[in-house]
N, C-alpha and C positions, 0 to 999 in steps of 0.2 A: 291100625297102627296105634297100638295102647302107649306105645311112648312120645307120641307129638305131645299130648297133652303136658305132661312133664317137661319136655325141653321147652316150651311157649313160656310155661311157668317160672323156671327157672334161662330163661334165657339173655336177662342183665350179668347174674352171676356167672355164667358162662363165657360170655363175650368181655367179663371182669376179668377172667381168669384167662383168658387169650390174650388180651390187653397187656397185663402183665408180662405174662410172658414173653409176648412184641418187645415191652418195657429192657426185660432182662437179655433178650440179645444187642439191642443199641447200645445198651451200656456196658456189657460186654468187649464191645469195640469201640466204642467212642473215648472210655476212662482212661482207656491206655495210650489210647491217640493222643489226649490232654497231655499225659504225661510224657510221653517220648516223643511226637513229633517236634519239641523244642532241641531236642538234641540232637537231629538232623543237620550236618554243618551248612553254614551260610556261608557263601563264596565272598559274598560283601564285605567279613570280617577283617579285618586287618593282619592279620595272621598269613594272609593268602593273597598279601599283595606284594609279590616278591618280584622283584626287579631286580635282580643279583648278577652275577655275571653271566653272561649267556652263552660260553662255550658248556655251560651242563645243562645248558635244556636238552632235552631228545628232542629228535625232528616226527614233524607231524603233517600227513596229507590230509587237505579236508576233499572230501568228497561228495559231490552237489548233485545228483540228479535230476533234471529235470524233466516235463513234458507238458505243452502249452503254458509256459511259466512267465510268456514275455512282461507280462503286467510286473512282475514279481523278482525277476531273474538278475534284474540291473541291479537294484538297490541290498540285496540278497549278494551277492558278489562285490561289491564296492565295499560292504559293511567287511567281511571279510579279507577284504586286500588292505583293511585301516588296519587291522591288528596290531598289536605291539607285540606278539609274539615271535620272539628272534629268526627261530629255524623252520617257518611254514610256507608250505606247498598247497596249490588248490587245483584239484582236476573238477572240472563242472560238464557234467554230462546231458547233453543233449539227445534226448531217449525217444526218437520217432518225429517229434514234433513238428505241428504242420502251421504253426504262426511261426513268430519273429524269435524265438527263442535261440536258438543257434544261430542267428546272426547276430545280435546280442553279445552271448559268449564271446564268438570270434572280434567281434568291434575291440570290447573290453580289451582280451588279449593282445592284442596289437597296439593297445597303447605305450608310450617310451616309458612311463614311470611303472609300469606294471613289471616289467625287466624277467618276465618267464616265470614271474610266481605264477602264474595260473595259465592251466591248460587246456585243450579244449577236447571233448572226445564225442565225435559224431555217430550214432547209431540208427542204422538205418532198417534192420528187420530185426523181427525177431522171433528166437527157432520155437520149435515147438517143445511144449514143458518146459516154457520159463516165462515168469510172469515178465513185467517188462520192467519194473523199479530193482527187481532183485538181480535181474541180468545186466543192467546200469550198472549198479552197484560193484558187481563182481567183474566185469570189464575193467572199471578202473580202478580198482585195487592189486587186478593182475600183475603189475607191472611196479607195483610200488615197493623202493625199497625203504621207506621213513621206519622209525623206532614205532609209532603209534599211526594209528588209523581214526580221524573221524566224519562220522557219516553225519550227514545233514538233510534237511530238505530246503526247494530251492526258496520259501517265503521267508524263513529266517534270518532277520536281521541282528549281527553279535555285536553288542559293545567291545570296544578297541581292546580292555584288559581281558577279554572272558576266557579265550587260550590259554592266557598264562596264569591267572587263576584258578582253571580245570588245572591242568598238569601241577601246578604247586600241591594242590588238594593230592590229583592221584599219584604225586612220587613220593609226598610225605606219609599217606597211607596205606602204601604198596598195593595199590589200584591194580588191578589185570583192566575192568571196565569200568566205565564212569559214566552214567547219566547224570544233566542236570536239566531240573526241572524249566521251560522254557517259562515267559510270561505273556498271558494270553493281550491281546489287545480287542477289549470288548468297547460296541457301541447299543446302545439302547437296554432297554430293562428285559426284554426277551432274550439275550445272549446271555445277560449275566446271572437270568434266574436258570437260565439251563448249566450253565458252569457252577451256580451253589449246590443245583440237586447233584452236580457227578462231584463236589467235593466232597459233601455230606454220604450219598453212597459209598465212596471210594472206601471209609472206613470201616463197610463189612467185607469187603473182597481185599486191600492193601494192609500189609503194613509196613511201610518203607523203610523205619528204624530197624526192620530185619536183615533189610539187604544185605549188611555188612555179616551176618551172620552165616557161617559155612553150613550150619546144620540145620537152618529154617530153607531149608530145599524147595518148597511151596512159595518161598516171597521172593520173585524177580523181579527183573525194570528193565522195558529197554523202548525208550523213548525217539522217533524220527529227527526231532530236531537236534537232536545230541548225543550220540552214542561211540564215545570213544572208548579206542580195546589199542591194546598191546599189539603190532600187525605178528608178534611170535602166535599170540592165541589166537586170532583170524586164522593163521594157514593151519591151525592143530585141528578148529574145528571144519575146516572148511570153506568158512567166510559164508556167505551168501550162494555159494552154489548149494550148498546145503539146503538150503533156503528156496528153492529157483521157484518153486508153487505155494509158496506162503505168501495170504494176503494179509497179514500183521506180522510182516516180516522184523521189524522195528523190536515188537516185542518179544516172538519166538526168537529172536538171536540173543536177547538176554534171558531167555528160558534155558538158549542150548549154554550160556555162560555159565551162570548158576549150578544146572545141573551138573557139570563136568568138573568140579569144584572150582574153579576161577574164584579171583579175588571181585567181587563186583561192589559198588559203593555208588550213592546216589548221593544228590547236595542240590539244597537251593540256590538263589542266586538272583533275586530280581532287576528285571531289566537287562541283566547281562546275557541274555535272547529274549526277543520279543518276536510275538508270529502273530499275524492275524489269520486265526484259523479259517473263518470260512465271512462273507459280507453280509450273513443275515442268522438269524436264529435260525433259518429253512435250509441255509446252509449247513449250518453245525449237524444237524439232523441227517442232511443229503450224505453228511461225510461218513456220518455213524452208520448209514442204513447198507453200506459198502463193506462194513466191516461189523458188524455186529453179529451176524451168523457164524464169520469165521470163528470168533468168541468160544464157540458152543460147537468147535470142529464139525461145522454143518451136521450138526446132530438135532434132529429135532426135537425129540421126548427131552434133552436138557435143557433147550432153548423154551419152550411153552413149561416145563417143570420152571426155569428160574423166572418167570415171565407170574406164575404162580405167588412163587414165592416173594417177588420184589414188591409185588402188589399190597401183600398181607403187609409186610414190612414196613412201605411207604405210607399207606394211607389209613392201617387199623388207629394209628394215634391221634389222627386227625377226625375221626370218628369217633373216638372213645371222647372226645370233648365233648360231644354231645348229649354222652351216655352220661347218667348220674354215679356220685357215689364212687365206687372203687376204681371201675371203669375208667371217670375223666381223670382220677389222680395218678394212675398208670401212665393217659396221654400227653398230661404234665409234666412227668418225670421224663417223658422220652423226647418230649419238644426242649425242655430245659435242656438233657444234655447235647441234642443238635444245635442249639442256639451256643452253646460255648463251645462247640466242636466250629462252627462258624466264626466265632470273635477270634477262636486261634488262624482259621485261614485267614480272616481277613488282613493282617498285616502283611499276607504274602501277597495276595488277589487282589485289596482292594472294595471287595463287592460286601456290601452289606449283609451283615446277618439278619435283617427284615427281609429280605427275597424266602428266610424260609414260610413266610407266610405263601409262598407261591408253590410251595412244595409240591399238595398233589396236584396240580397242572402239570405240572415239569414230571411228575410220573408216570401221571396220562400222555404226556407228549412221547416220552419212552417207550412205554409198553408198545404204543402203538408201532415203534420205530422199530422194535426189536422183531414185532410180526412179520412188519412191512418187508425187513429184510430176509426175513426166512422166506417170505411169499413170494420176490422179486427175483431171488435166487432160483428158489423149485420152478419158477413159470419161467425162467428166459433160461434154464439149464445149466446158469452157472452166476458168474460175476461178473457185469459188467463197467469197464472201467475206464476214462478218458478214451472212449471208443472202440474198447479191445472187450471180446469176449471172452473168457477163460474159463473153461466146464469145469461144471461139478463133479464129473465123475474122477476129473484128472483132481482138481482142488482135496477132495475126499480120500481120494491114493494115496496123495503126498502130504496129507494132515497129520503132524506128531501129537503125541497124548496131550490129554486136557493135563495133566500135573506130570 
């Protein structure tokens, strides 16, 4: 091998010349994140706190699925019955569940000042070739006749204005759909160092200042705690029957938005949803390793390819600190601009830009999750979920394209 000797030799300047490059895609996405994630509307503004007369609001069904949600379901449903939105409906679905969850519901319901805003919808099997949140979902939509549809999950707690501030945002800019970004409720420095690495990721795969854009076709959103749609565009696409074997159903419905040209638009919003997504960092993980394959339409050569790739991405700059000379000043340039790509989330998050000192942990804690899920899936034959098994070969049938 006459050319080891050579690449030994030269192998700072190589790993210089990698480094950069590393350098040159972060900042490829990060620069632009600087610059337009501030013009992402804020629901907070005052612009969008419109309390006007309420015979022109359109009416709106919120739509709650649940299953084993008792811990979650009460406080998740009463946040929702505060609303100050004039003309809302709540159907909350009880989807199998074998604790207190549908007694719950039905309690709620029956109370005198609740007066038939909320409904209760019992589901007790379910058929075959339909997951069981997307067949919730499309049950109680069946029936609805409201101007708008929004889909929820049942941990989500909404501040009293956040209905009427969504719907101001999407009448004033002819919304078909509207995600708004939810607000995590993190406890301890392992939640929040896994929340800065998928903030700081999210910048090579998102760009959200696209959404509003007809012809960025490739940048959608469609988020579980929030995804309101026009119920004309639900029945055009389908809704959720569409959908009946999608395990990122949330998302694929704003993929089928998007693609069909729909108006779709995303907005911040802090505090005006709050979710505590899972009780522990082993949580957040448990929840990813459920959905992480789907990511990758159970394909594996993309899933071990981006697995590859996230690796180089994540940790060559944390390495290049080491390296002298060209090398560490590449890894400087790409930690500087993840540290301001951080300072701008943190007025939304909260979480410090020092977690990105934790970075490659939280990348190792990933790669690992992204295997785990591809392995967890091949070995028990499909997805296993709140006790329901659903194959791979049916999940793989009814997978739409990666773009």
């Amino acid at each position: 091998m006459p050319w080891l000797p050579w690449i030994v030799s030269h192998r700072y300047a190589m790993f210089a010349g990698w480094s950069w490059l590393i350098a040159l895609v972060w900042l490829s996405r990060v620069l632009p994140a600087l610059r337009m994630l501030p013009r992402i509307p804020n629901l907070l503004d005052p612009a969008y706190d419109d309390a006007d007369n309420s015979t022109a609001w359109p009416s709106v069904t919120v739509i709650v699925p649940a299953k084993n949600e008792a811990a979650a379901i009460e406080h998740s449903l009463r946040s929702l019955l505060a609303s100050d939105y004039p003309h809302l409906a709540i159907i909350a679905v009880d989807d199998r569940s074998t604790d207190a969850t549908g007694a719950i519901m039905d309690q709620i319901a029956t109370e005198p000042d609740v007066q038939d805003r909320l409904h209760v919808l019992h589901v007790t099997e379910l058929p075959e070739g339909w997951l069981g949140k997307p067949r919730a979902m499309a049950l109680a939509a069946a029936d609805v006749e409201s101007d708008w549809l929004l889909f929820t999950d049942a941990d989500v707690l909404f501040a009293p204005d956040a209905i009427r501030r969504a719907m101001t945002y999407a009448m004033r800019s002819q919304a078909d759909h509207l995600v708004v970004f939810p607000t995590l409720v993190l406890r301890g420095w392992a939640e929040k160092m896994l929340i800065a690495f998928f903030q700081s990721v999210s910048a090579l795969a998102a760009r959200p200042w696209k959404i509003a854009d007809p012809k960025a076709t490739r940048d959608y959103i469609g988020v579980g705690a929030f995804n309101m749609v026009r119920r004309s565009v639900y029945d055009k696409l389908d809704g959720y029957t569409a959908l009946r074997m999608e395990v990122l159903e949330d998302m694929r419905f704003g993929f089928r938005v998007k693609r069909a040209g729909y108006a779709q638009r995303v907005a911040f919003g802090k505090n005006l949803l709050r979710i505590r997504w899972a009780e522990s960092a082993w949580g957040i993980l448990e929840n990813l390793t459920k959905n992480l394959f789907a990511v990758f339409r159970f394909r594996v050569s993309l899933l071990l390819l981006a697995c590859v790739g996230l690796a180089g991405l994540c940790l060559t700059p944390f390495l290049a600190l080491a390296v002298p000379d060209a090398a560490r000043w590449a890894g400087l340039v790409t930690l500087i601009g993840l540290l301001m790509l951080n300072l701008r989330y943190w007025k939304q998050t909260r979480i410090s830009p020092l977690y990105l000192a934790l970075f490659p942990a939280a990348t190792l804690l990933f790669l690992i999750t992204l295997v785990r899920s591809m392995l967890l899936v091949l070995w028990r034959g499909g997805v296993l979920w709140r006790g329901t098994l659903y194959p791979l070969k049916e999940l793989r049938r009814h997978a739409g394209p990666l773009w």
